[in-house]
Rosetta silent file (secondary structure, phi, psi, omega in degrees, C-alpha in Angstrom):
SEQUENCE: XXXXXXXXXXXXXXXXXXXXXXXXXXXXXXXXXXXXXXXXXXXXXXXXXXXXXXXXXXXXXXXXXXXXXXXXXXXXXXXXXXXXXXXXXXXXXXXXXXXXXXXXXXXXXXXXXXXXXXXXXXXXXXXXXXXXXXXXXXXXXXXXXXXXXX
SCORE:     score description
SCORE:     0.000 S_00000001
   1 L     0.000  136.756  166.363   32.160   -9.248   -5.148 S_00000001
   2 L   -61.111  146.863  140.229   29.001   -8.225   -7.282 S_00000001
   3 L   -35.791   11.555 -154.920   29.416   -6.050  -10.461 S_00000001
   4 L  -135.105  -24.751 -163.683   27.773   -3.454   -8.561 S_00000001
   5 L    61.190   23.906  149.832   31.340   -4.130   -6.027 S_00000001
   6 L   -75.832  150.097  169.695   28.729   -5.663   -3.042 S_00000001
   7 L   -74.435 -162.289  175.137   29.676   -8.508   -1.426 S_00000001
   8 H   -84.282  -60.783  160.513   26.824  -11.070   -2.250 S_00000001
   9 H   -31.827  -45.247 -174.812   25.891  -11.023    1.506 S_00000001
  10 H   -62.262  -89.277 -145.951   25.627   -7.214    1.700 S_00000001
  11 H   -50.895  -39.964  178.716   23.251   -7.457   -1.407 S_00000001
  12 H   -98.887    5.203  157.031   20.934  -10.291    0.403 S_00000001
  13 H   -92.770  -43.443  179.587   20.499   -8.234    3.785 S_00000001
  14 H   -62.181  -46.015 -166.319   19.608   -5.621    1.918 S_00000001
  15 H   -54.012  -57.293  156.654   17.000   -6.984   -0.229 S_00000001
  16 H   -38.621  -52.005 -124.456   16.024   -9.106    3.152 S_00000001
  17 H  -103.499  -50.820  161.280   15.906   -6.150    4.997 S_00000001
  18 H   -33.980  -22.682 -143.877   13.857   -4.493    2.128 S_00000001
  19 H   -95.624  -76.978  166.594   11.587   -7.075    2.438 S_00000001
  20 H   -56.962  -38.731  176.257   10.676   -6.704    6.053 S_00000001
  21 H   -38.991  -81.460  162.212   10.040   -3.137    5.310 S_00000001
  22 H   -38.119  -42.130  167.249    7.276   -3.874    3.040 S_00000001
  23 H   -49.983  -72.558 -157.862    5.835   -6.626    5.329 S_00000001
  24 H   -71.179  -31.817  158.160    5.696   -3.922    8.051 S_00000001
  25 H   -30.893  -59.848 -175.770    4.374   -1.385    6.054 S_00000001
  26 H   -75.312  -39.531 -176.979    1.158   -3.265    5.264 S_00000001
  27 H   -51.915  -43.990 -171.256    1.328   -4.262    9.448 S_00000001
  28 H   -92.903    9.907  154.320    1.031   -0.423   10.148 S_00000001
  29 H   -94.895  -61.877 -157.534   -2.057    0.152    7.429 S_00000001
  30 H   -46.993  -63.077 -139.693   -3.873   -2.894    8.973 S_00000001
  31 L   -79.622   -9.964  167.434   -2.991   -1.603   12.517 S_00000001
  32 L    74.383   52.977 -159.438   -3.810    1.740   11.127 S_00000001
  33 L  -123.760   84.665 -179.594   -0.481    3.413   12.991 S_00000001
  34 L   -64.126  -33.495 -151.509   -0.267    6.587   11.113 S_00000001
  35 L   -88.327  -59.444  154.666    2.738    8.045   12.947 S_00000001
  36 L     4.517  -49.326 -179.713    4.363    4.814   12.750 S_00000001
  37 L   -79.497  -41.013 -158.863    3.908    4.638    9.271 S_00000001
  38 L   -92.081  -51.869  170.204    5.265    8.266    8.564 S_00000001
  39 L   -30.408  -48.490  -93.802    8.934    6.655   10.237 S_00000001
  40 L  -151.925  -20.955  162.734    8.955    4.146    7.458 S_00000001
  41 L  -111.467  142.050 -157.038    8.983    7.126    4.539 S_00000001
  42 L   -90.587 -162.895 -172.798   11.685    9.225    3.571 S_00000001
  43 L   -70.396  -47.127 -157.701   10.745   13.043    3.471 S_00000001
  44 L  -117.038   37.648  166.810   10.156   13.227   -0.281 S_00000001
  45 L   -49.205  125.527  170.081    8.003   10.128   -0.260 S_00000001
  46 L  -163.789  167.480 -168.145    4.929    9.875   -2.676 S_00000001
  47 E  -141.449  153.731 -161.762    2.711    7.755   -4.046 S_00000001
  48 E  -138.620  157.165 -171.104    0.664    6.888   -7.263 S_00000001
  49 L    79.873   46.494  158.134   -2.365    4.570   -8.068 S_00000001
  50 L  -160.381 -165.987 -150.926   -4.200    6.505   -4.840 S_00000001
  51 L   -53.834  149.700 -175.753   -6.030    9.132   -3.793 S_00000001
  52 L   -99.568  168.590 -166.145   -4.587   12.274   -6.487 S_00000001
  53 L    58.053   54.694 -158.111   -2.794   15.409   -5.012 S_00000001
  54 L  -118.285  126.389 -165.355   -1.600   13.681   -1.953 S_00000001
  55 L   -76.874 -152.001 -168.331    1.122   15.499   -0.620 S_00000001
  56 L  -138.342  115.700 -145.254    4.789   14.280   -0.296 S_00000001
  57 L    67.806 -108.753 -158.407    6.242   12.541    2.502 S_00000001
  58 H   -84.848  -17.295 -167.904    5.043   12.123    5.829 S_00000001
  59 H   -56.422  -56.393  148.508    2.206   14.544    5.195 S_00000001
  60 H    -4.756  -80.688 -175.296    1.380   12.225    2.298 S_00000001
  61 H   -29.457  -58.069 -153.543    0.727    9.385    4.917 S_00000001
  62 H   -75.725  -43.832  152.118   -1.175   11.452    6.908 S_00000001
  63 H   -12.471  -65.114  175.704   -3.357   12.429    3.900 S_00000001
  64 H   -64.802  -46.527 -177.226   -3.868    9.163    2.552 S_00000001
  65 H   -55.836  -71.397 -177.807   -5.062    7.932    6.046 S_00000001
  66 H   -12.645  -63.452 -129.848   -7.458   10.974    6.386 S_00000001
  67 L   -96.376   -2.171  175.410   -9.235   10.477    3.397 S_00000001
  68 L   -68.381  -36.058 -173.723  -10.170    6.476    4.735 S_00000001
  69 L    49.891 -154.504  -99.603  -12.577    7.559    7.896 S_00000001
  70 L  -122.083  104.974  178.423  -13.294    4.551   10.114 S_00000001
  71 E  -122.369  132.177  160.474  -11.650    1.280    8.570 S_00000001
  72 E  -106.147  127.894  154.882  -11.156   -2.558   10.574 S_00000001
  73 E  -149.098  157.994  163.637   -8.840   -4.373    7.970 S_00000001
  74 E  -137.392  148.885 -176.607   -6.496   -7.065    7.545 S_00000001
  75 E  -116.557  155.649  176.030   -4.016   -7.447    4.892 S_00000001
  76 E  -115.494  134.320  169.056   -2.787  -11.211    4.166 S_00000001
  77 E   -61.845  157.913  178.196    0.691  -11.241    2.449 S_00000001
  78 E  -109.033  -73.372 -161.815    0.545  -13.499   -0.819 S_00000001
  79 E  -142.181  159.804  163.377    4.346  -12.793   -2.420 S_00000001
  80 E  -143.387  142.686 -146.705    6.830  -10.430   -1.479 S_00000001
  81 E  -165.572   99.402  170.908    9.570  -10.240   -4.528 S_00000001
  82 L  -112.572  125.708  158.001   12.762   -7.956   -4.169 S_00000001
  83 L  -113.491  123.733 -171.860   15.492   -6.684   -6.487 S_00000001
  84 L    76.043 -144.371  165.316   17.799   -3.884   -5.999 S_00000001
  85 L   -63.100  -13.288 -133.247   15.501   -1.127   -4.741 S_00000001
  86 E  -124.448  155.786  163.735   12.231   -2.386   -5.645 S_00000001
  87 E  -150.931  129.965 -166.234   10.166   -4.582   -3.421 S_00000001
  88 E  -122.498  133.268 -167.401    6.867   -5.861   -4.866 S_00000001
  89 E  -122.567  115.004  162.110    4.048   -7.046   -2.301 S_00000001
  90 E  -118.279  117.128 -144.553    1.173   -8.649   -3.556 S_00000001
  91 E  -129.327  164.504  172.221   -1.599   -9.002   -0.547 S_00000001
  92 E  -117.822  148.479 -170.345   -5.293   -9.449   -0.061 S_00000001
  93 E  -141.872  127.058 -174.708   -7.105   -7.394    2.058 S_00000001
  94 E  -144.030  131.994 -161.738  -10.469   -7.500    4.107 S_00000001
  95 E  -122.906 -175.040  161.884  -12.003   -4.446    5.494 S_00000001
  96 E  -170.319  127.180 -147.337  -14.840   -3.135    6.596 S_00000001
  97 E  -158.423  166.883 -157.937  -15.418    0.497    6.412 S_00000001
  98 L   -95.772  -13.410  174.862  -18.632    2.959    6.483 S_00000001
  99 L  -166.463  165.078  174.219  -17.715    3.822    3.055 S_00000001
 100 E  -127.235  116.208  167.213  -15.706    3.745   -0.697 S_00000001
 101 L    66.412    6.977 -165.355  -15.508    6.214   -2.946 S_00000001
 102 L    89.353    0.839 -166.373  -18.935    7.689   -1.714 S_00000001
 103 E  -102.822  112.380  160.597  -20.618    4.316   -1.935 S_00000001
 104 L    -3.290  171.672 -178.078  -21.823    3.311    1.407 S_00000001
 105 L  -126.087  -29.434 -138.832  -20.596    0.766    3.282 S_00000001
 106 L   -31.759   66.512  179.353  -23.454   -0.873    4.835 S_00000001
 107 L    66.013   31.150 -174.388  -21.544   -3.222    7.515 S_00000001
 108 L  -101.066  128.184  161.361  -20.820   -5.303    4.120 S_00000001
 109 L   -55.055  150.348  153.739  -16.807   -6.866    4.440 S_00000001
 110 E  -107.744  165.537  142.128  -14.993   -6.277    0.757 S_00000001
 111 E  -126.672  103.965  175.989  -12.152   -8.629   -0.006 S_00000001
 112 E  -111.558  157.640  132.590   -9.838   -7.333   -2.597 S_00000001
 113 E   -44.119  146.034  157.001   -6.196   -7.373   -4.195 S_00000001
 114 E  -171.865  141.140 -153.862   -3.955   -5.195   -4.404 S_00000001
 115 E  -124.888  152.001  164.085   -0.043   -5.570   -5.467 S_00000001
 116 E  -120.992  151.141  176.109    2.340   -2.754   -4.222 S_00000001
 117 E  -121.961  117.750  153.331    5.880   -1.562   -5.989 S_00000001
 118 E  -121.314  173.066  164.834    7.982    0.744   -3.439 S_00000001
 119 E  -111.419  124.905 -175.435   11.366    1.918   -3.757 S_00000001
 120 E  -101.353  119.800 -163.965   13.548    1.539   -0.782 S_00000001
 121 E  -147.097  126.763  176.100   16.330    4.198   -0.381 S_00000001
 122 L    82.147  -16.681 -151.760   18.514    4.418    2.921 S_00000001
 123 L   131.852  -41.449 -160.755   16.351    2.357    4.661 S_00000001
 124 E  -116.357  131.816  154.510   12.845    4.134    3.811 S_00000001
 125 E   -49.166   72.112 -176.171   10.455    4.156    1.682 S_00000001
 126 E   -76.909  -28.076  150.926   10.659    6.481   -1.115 S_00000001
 127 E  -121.971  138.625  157.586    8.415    5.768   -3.571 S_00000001
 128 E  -114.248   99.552 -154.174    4.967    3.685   -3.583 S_00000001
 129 E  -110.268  116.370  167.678    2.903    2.333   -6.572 S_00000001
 130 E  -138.410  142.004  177.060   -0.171    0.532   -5.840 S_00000001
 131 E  -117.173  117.022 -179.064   -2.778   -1.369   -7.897 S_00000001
 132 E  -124.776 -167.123  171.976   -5.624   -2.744   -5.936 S_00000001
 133 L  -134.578   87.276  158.841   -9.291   -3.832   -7.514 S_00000001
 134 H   -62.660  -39.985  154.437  -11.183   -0.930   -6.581 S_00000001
 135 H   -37.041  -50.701  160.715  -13.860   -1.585   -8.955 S_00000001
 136 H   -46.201  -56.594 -163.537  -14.532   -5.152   -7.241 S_00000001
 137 H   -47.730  -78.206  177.172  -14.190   -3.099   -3.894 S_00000001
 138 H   -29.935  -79.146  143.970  -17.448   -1.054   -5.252 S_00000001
 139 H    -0.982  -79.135  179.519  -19.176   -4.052   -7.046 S_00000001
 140 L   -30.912  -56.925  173.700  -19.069   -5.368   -3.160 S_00000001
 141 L   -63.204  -22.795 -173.581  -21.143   -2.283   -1.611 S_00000001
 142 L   118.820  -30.508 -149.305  -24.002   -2.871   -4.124 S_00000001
 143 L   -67.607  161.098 -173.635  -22.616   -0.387   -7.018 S_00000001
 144 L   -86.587  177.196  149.836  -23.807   -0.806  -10.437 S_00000001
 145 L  -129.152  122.181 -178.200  -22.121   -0.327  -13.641 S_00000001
 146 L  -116.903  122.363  157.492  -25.396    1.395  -15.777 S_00000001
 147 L   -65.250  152.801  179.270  -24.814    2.084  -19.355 S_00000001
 148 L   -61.012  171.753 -153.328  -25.461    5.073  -20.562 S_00000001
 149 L   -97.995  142.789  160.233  -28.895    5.536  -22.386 S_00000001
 150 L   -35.978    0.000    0.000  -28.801    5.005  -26.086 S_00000001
């Protein structure tokens, strides 16, 4: 028995199990499987480092999707690194999409980063934190960075 009073097994199916979660998670934003996706989150789901006001749980999902319009991507797994609740995914991802952030798209691929944190509770997804390199993303489309004028 753990200090926690898990066996050691229990404690490495979950984390495995946690694991797989996250893997499939990123399978159903590449495949772009909204409903799919909304299974995979608990009710009070929500998520930060993405679009702001995004509502909470599956609603969330369907939000977040919404706000993408017409994306082909694939994400490539890197690392996937669990303890406890937490499962940390750090993946690369290459899309192509008519637009970012307001900046055009014009049939140009990006390839970015992006590392995820969730929390897994029951089974589900409960919390998501993601850090991507949206700036790069941008940079990609043609945007500028212009200083301001003296």
């Amino acid at each position: 028995m753990t200090a926690t009073g898990t066996s050691p097994d229990t404690t490495h199916d979950t984390v495995a199990a946690n694991k797989a979660l996250a893997r499939r998670f990123l399978d159903l934003v590449g495949a772009h499987d909204v409903e799919a996706l909304c299974a995979l989150v608990t009710d009070d789901w929500t998520m930060r480092g993405g679009p702001p006001n995004l509502p909470t749980g599956p609603d969330g999902v369907r939000a977040l999707f919404a706000t993408f319009g017409h994306i082909e991507q694939t994400w490539t797994v890197e690392d996937v690194v669990a303890e406890g609740d937490r499962v940390v995914v750090r993946a690369t991802n290459t899309c192509l999409m008519d637009s970012f952030l307001g900046v055009p798209g014009h049939g140009r691929t990006q390839t970015f980063t992006a590392t995820f944190v969730h929390r897994v509770v029951g089974g589900r997804i409960a919390a998501t934190w993601r850090d991507a390199d949206d700036l790069g993303r941008l940079l990609q489309l043609g945007a500028r960075i212009v200083p301001p004028p003296q």
